[in-house]
BAVEX-917688 format. One line per 3 residues: number of its first residue (from 1); their letters; for each residue x, y, z of N, C-alpha, C, O. Coordinates in steps of 0.2 Angstrom, whole numbers, always signed. Layout:
NUM	a	X Y Z X Y Z X Y Z X Y Z  ...
# end
This chain:
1	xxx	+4 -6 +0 +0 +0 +0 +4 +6 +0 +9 +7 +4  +3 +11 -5 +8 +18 -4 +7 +20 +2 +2 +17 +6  +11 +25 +4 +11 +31 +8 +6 +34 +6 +2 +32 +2
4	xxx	+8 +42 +11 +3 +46 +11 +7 +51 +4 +4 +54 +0  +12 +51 +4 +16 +57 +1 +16 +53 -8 +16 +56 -13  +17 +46 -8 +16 +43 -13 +9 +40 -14 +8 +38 -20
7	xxx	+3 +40 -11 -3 +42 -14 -6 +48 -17 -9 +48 -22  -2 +53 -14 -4 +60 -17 +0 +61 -24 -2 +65 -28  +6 +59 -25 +9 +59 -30 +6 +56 -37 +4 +58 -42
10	xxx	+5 +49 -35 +2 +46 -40 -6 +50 -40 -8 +50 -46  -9 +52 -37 -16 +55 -38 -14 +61 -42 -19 +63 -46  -9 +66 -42 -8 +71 -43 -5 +68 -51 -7 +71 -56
13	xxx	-1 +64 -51 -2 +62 -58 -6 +59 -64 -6 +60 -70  -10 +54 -60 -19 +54 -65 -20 +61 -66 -22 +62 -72  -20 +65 -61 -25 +72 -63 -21 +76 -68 -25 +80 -72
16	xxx	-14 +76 -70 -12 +78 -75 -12 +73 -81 -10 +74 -87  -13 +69 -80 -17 +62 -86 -25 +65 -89 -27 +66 -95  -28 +67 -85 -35 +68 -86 -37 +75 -89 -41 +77 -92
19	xxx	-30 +80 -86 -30 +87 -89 -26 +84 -97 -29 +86 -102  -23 +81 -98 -21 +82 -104 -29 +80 -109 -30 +82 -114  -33 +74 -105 -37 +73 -110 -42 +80 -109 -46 +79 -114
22	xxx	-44 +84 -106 -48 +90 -108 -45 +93 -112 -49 +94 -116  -39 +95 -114 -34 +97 -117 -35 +95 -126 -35 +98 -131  -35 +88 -125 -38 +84 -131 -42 +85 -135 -42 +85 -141
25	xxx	-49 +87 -129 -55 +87 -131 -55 +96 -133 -60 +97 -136  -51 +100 -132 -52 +106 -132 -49 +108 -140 -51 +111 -145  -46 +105 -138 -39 +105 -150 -48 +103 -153 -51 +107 -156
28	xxx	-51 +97 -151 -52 +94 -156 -59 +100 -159 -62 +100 -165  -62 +103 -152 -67 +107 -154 -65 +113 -157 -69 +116 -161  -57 +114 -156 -59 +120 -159 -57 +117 -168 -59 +121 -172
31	xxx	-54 +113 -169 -55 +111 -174 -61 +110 -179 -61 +112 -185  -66 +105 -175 -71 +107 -177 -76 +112 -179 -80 +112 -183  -74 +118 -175 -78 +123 -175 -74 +126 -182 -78 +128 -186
34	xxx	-68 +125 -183 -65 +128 -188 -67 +125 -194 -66 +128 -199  -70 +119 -195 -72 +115 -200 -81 +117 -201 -83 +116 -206  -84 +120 -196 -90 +124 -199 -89 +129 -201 -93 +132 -205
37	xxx	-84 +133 -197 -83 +140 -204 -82 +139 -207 -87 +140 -211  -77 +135 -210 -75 +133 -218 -82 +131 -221 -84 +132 -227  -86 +128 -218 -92 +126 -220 -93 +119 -224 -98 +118 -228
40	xxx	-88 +116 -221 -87 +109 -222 -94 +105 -222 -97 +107 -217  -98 +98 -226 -103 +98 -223 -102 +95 -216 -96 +95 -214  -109 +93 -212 -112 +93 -206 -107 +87 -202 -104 +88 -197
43	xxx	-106 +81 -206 -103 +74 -202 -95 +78 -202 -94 +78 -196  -91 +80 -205 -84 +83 -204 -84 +87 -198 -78 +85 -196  -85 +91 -193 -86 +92 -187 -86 +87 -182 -83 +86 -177
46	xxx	-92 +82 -185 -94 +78 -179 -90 +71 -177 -90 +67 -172  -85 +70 -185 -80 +66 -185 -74 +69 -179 -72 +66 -173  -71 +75 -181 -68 +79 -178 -67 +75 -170 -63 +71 -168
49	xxx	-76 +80 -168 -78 +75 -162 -76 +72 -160 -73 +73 -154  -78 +67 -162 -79 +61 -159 -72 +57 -161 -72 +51 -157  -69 +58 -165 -60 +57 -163 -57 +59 -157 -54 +55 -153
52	xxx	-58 +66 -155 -56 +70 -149 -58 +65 -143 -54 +62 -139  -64 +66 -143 -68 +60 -137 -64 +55 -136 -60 +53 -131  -64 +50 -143 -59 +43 -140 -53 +45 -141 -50 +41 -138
55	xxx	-50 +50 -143 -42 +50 -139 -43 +53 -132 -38 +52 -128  -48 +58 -129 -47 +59 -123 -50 +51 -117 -48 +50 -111  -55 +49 -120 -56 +47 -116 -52 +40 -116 -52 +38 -110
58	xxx	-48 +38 -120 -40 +35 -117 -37 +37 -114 -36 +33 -109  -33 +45 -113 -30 +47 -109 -34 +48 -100 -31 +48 -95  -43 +48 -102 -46 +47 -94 -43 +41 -92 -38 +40 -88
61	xxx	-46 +36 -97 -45 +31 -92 -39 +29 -88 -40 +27 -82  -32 +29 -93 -27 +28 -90 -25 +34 -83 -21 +32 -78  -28 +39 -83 -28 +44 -77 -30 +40 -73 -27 +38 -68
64	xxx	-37 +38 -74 -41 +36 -69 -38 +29 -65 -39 +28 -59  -34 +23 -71 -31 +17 -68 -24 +20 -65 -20 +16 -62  -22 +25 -65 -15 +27 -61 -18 +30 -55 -13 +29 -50
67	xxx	-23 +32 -53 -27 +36 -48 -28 +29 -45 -25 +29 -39  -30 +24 -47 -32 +17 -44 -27 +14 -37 -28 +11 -31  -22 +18 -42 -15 +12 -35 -16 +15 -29 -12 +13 -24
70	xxx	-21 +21 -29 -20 +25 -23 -26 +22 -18 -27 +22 -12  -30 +20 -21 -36 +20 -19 -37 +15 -12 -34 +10 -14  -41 +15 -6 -39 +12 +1 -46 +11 +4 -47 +10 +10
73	xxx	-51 +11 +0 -55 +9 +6 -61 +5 -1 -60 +6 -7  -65 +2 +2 -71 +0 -3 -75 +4 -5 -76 +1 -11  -77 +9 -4 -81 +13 -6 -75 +17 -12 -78 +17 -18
76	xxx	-69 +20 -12 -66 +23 -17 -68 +17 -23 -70 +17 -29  -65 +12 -19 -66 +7 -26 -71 +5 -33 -71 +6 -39  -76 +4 -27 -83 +5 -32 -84 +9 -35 -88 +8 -40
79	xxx	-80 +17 -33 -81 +22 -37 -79 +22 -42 -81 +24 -47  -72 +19 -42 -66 +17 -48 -71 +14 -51 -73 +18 -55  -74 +7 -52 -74 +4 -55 -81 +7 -60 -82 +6 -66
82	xxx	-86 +10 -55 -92 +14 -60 -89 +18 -62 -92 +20 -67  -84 +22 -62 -79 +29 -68 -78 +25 -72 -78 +27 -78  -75 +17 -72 -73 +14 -77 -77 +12 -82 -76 +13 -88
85	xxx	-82 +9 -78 -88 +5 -83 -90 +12 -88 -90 +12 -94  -94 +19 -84 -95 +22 -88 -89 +24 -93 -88 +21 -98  -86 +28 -91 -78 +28 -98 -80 +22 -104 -84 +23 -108
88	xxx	-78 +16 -103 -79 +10 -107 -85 +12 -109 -84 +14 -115  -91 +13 -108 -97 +12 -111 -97 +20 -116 -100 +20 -122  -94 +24 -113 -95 +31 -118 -89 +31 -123 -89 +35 -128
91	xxx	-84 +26 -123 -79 +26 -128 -83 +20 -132 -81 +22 -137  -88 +15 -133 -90 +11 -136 -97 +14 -142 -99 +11 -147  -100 +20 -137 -106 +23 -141 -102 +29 -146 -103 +31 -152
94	xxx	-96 +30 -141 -91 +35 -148 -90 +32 -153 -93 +34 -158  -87 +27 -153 -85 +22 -157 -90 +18 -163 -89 +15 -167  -95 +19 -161 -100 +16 -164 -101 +23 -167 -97 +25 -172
97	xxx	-104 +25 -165 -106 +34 -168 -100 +37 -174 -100 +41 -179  -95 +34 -172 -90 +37 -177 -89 +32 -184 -87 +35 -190  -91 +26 -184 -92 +20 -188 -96 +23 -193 -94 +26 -198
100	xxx	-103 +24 -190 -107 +24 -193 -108 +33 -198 -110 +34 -203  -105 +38 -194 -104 +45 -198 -100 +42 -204 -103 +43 -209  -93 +38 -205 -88 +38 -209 -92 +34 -213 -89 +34 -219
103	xxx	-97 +29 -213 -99 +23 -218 -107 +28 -221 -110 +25 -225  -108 +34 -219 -112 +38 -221 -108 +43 -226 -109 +45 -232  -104 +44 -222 -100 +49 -229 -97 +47 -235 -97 +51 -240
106	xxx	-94 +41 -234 -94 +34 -240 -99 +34 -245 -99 +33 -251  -105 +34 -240 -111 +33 -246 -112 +36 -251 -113 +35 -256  -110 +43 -248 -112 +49 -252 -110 +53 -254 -113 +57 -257
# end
């Protein structure tokens, strides 16, 4: 079990894991946004998106499993493990969503 001083480090280190993915999510909108001036059609933004999503939401999770090592009681636990389940479940509906954008713009 860490310390006190090495709990707080490895916590402080997810949290810069978790800020790089806002960071992610932040290029990618403005990206986006720059793809509706241009006036690109509608799914080219939304790709933008939801690319940004699943590269941030890789960078949560891995915050969130380094945040893990710190964790001491049963209750932080189960929290870990519903931040995980939801992460996995919103990296799954991106990923589906991004499928189906990119086999739409194929179409057409």
């Amino acid at each position: 079990m860490p310390t006190g001083i090495e709990s707080r480090l490895i916590a402080a280190g997810g949290t810069i894991i978790e800020l790089l993915a806002a960071v992610v999510i932040a290029f990618h909108a403005c990206r986006a946004l720059g793809a509706i001036l241009k006036r690109y059609d509608a799914d080219r933004p939304r790709l933008i998106i939801a690319d940004g999503v699943l590269a941030a939401l890789g960078f949560s999770v891995a915050g969130t499993l380094l945040k893990a090592l710190a964790l001491q009681n049963w209750q932080q636990i189960g929290m870990f493990a519903f931040v995980l389940a939801l992460r996995t479940l919103l990296k799954q509906v991106f990923k589906r969503e991004r499928k189906q954008i990119a086999e739409r713009r194929l179409a057409s």
